[in-house]
C-alpha positions in Angstrom: 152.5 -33.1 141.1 154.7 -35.3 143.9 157.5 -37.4 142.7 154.9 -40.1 145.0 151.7 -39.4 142.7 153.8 -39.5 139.3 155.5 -42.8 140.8 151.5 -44.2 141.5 150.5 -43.0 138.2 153.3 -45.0 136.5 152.8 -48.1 138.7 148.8 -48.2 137.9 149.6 -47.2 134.0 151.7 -50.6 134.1 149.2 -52.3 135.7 146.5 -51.4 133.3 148.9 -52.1 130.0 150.0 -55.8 132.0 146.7 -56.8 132.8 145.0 -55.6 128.5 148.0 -57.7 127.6 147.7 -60.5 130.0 143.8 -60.6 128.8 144.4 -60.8 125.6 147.5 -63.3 125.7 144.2 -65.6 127.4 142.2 -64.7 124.9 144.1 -66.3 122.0 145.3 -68.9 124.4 140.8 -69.5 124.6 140.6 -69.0 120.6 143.3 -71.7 120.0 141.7 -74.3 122.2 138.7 -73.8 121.1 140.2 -74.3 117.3 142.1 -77.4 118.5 139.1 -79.2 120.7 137.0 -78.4 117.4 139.4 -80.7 115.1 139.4 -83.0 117.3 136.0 -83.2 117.5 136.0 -83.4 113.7 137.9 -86.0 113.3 136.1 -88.4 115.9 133.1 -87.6 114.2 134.9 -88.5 111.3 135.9 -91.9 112.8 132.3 -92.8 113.2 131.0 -91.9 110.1 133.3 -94.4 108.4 133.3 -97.0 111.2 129.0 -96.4 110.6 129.7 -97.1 106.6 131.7 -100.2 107.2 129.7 -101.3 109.5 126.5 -101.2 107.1 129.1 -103.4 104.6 129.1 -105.9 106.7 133.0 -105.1 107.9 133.9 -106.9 111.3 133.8 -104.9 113.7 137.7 -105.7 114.6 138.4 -104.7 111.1 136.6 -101.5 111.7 138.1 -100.7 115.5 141.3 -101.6 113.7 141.5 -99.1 110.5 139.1 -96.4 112.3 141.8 -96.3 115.7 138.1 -96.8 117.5 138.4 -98.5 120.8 136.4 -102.0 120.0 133.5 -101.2 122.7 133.1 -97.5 121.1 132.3 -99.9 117.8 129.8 -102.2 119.3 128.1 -99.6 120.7 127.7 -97.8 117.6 127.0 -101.3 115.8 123.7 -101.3 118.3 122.5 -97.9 117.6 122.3 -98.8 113.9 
């Protein structure tokens, strides 16, 4: 074997060990999105539940935008849809 082919080889064996790496970096880069966008999702849904259960006490609905960090329209809207 040529010092050429043995230099290839070692430039494609990087390439293959860079790019398994480089995947998987973007795979836990996807899996920690996904964890984050999922929490935040929880915790909106969160924010309606309770903004729904004060609502059905008869709460104002500034009271409610107020302790739920809702934006006040986000709280009429739901106020309709009950």
């Amino acid at each position: 074997m040529t010092w050429t082919v043995k230099m290839a080889d070692a430039r494609y064996d990087g390439y293959e060990e860079g790019f398994d790496e480089g995947r998987e970096a973007g795979i836990q880069v996807g899996i920690q999105q996904g964890i984050e966008q999922g929490i935040e999702r929880g915790a909106y849904e969160t924010k309606l539940e309770t903004a729904k259960a004060m609502f059905l006490d008869k709460i104002p609905v500034e009271t409610i935008s107020k302790y739920t960090s809702l934006p006040l329209e986000t709280v009429l809207e739901l106020a309709q849809e009950i």
